[in-house]
C-alpha positions in Angstrom: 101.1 139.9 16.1 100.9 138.0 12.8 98.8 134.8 12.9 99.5 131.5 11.2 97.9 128.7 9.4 99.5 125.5 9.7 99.1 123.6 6.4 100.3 120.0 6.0 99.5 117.3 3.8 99.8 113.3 5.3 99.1 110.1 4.3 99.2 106.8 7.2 101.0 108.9 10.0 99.3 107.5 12.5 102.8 107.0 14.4 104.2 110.3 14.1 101.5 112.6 13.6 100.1 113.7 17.2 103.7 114.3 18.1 104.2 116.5 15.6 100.8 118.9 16.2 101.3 118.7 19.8 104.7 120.4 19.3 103.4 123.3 16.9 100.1 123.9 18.6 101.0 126.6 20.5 102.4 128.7 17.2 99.6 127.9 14.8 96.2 129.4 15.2 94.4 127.2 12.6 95.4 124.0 11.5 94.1 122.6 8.1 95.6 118.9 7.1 95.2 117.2 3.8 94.9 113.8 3.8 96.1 111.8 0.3 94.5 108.2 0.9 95.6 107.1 4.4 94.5 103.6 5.7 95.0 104.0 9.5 94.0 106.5 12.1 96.0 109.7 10.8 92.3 111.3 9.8 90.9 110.2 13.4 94.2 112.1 14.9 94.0 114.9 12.6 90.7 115.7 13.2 91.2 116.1 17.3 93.8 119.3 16.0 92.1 121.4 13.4 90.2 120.4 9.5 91.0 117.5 7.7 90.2 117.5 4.0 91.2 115.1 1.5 92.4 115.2 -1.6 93.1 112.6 -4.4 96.8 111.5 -5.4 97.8 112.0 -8.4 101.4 111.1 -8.2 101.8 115.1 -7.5 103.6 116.9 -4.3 103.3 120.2 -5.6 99.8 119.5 -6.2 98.8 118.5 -3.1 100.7 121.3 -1.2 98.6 123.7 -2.9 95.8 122.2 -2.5 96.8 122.4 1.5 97.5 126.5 0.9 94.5 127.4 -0.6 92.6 126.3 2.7 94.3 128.6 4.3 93.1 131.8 6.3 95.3 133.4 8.6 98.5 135.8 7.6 100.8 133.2 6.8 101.4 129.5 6.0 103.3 127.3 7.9 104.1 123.5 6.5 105.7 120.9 8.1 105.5 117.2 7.6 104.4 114.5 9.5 107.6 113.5 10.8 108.6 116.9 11.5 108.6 118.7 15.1 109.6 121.3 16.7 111.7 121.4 19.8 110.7 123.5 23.2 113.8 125.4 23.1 113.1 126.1 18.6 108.8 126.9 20.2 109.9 129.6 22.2 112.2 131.0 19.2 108.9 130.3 16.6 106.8 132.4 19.3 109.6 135.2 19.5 109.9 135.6 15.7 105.6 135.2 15.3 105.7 138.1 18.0 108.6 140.4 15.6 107.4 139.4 12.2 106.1 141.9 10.1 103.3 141.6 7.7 105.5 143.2 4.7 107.7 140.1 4.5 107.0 137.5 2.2 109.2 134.7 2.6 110.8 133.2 6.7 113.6 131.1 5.7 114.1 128.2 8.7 116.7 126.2 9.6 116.0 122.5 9.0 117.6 119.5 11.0 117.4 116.7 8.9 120.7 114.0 10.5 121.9 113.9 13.9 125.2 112.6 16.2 124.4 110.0 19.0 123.9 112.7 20.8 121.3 114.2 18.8 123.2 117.5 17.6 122.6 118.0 13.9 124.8 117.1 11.6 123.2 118.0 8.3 120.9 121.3 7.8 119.7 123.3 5.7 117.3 126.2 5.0 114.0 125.6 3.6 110.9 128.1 2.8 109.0 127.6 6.0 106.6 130.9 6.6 105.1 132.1 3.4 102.5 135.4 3.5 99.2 134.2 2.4 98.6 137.6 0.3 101.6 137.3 -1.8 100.0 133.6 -3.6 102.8 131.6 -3.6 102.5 128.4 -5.5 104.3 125.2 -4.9 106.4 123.7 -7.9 107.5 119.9 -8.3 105.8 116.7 -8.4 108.8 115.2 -6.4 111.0 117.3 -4.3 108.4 120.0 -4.3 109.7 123.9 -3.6 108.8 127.5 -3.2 111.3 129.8 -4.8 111.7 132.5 -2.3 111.0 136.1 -3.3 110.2 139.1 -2.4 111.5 140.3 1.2 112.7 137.3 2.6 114.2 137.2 6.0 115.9 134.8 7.5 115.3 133.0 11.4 116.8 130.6 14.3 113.5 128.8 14.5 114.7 125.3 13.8 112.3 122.5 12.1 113.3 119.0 13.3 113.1 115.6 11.1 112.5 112.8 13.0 111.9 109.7 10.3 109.9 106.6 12.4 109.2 104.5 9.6 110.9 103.6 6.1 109.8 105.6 3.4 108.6 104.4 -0.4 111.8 104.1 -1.7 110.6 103.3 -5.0 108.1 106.4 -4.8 109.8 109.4 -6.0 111.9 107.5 -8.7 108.5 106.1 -9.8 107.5 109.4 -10.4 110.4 111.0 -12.6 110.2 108.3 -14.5 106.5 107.9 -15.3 106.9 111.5 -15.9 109.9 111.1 -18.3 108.0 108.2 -20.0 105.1 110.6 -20.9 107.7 112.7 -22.3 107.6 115.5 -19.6 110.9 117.8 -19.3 112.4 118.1 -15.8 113.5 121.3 -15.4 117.1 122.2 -13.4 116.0 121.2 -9.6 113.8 118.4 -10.9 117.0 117.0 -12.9 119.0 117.0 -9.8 116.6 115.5 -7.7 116.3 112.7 -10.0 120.0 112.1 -10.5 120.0 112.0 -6.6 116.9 109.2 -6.6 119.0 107.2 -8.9 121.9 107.1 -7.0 120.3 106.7 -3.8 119.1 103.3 -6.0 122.8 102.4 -6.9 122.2 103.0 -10.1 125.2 104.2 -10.4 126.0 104.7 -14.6 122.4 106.5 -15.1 123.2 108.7 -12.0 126.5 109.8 -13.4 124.5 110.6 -16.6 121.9 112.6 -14.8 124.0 114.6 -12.9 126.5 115.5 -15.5 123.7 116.8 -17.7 122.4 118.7 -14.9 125.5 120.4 -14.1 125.9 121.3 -17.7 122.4 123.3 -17.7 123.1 127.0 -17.0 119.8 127.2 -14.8 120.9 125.1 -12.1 120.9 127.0 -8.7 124.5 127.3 -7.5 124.4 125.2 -4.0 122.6 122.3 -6.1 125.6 122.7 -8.7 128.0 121.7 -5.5 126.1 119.4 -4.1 125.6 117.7 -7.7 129.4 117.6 -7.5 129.6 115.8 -4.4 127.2 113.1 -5.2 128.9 112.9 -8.8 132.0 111.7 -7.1 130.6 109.6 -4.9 128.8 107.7 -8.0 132.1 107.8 -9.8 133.9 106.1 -6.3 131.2 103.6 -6.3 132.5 103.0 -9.9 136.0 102.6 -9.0 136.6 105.5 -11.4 138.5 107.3 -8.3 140.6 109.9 -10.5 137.6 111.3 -12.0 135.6 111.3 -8.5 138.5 114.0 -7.5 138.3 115.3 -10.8 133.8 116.2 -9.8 134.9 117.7 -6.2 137.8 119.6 -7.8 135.0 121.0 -10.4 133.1 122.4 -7.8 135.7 124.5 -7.0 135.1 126.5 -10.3 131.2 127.1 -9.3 131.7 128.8 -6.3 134.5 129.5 -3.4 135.0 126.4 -1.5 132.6 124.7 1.1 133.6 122.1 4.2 132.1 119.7 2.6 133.8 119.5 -0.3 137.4 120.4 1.0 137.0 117.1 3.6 136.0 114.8 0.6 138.6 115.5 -1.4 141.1 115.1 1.8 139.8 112.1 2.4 140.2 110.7 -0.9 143.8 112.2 -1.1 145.0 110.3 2.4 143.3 107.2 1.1 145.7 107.4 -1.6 148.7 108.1 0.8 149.0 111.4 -0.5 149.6 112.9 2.6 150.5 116.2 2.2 147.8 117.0 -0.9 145.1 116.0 2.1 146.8 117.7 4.3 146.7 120.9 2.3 142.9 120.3 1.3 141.9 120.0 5.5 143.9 123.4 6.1 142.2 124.7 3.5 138.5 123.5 4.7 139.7 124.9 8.3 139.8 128.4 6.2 136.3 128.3 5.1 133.7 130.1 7.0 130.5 128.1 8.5 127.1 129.5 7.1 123.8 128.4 6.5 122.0 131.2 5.4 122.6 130.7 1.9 120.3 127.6 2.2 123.4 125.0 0.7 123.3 121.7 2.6 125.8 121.8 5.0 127.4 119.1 7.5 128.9 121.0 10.2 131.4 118.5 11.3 133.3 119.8 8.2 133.5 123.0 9.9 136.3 123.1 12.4 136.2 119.6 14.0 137.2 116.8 10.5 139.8 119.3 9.6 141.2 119.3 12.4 140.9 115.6 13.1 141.8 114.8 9.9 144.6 117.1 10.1 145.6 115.3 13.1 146.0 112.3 11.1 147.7 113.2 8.8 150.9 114.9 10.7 150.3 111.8 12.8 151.1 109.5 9.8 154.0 111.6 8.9 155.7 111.7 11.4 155.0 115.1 13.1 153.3 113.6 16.5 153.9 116.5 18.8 152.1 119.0 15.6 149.1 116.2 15.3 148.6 116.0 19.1 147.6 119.6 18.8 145.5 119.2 16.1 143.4 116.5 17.8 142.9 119.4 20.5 141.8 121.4 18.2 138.9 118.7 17.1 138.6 118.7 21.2 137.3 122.7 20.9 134.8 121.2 18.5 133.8 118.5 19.9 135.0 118.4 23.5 133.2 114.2 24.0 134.4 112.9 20.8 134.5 109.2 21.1 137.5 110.1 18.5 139.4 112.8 20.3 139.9 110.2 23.4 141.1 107.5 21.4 143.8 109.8 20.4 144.5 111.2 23.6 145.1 107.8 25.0 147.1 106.9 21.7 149.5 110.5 22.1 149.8 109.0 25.5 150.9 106.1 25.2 153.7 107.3 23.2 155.2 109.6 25.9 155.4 106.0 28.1 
């Protein structure tokens, strides 16, 4: 069996951290935490768990992280954040794959849960770069946003890595950075470009962000599932412009990049029955209901858009013209989906009340 160090690096988890050790304990047999300048107990907590070093901020993720892996002894490195844990049902999954993984592979690609429903089911995931081999001196990249292209034999796992935010983040942070990094005259390269389009918007700076993006999705290095997310986000900064023809325009765009995603499909349906274009959203839900539901190509993926807001957006739309008995079926549909949709009964007691 393969062993693991648990590398993280924190800074004033006090809240959050202890939850998140005593839920990986059991997988990690040494535990090594960087702290970058807390203020509160996170060094006290850390140090009850495994070594705490510290290191100095320098306005650097990447830097940090590495810092983190280099302290590292056993076969491979695990990372998680602060606000990260791991579930009982995802510990025994971690323990099975720690039991089965081989000491030739170089990369474990996990899923992580990053939004949830009220009844805490994820509704955003993607795969992230969770299990590295030590041997193989990977090196994180990114002062914002930070990464570890995956190479070598990669495989990919079940073992879900949960997100559970207790407190606001800096929210000026990260654009800080890009920018004190673009005032020294530093060049983003293709990830670092998106992420920064990304921090702009998330700022409603709406006119810079449609600039950033654009000139992102015009570089030729830019991986694919960033491309199509670029072109999501692109739309939405266009909607939040009023510019709604060219927001259709991005999603349609994305369509050239790659075959379509969920995602996308359901934005652009939206858009189209907020225009009372019914059947051009009808026709873009039947074509998301097409589209197959994967994660292992690491894209970020909502999987409501798989199966159950097709079909309830289909239902909506036979609904609104005129074809009651074809949108009834649909909302069943959503029902398979989603069987306690607060949604699904509002409709069944609306079908219902037209049979009266």
């Amino acid at each position: 069996m393969v062993t693991i160090s648990l590398c993280m690096i924190v800074k004033d988890e006090e809240a959050v951290l202890a939850r998140c050790l005593d839920s990986v304990a059991e997988i990690a047999d040494e535990i090594v935490i960087v702290d970058t300048g807390s203020s509160d107990r996170t060094r006290q907590i850390a140090s009850q768990y495994g070594r705490v070093l510290d290191f100095a901020w320098c306005e650097d993720f990447a830097a940090a992280r590495n810092f983190s892996f280099a302290q590292a002894t056993k076969d491979f490195i695990l990372w998680l954040d602060a606000d990260d844990i791991i579930t009982p049902e995802n510990k025994t999954r971690f323990l099975q794959l720690k039991q089965e993984l081989e000491q030739t592979t170089d990369v474990v690609m996990l899923p992580y849960h990053t939004a949830f429903d009220e009844r805490g089911r994820p509704t955003y995931t993607y795969y992230r770069e969770r299990l590295l081999r030590r041997a193989a001196g990977f090196r994180w990249e990114g002062a914002v946003h930070e990464c570890i292209a995956p190479c070598g034999r990669v495989r990919y796992g079940d073992a879900a890595v949960t997100h559970h935010k207790e407190k606001a983040p800096d929210s000026e942070r990260n654009l800080r950075i890009y920018e004190g990094m673009l005032a020294r005259g530093e060049h983003l390269d293709a990830r670092g470009q998106f992420y920064y389009a990304r921090e702009l918007m998330m700022h409603q700076r709406f006119a810079q962000a449609v600039s950033a993006f654009e000139d992102f999705l015009q570089r030729p290095d830019g991986w694919v599932e960033n491309r199509i997310e670029a072109c999501r986000n692109l739309s939405d900064c266009l909607l939040a412009q009023g510019k709604r023809e060219q927001a259709k325009q991005a999603l349609v765009y994305s369509f050239t990049l790659d075959s379509p995603r969920g995602e996308t499909c359901c934005a652009l349906a939206a858009l189209e029955m907020e225009d009372s274009r019914l059947e051009q959203a009808r026709f873009w839900y039947q074509t998301a209901m097409h589209v197959p539901y994967t994660e292992q190509n690491g894209a970020f993926v909502k999987p409501l858009c798989y199966g159950y807001m097709p079909s309830l957006g289909l239902c909506v739309c036979c609904d609104r013209l005129g074809r009651h008995a074809e949108a009834a079926e649909w909302n069943e549909r959503a029902a398979v989906y989603w069987p306690d949709s607060p949604a699904v009964a509002y409709n069944r007691r609306y079908f219902a009340g037209m049979q009266e």
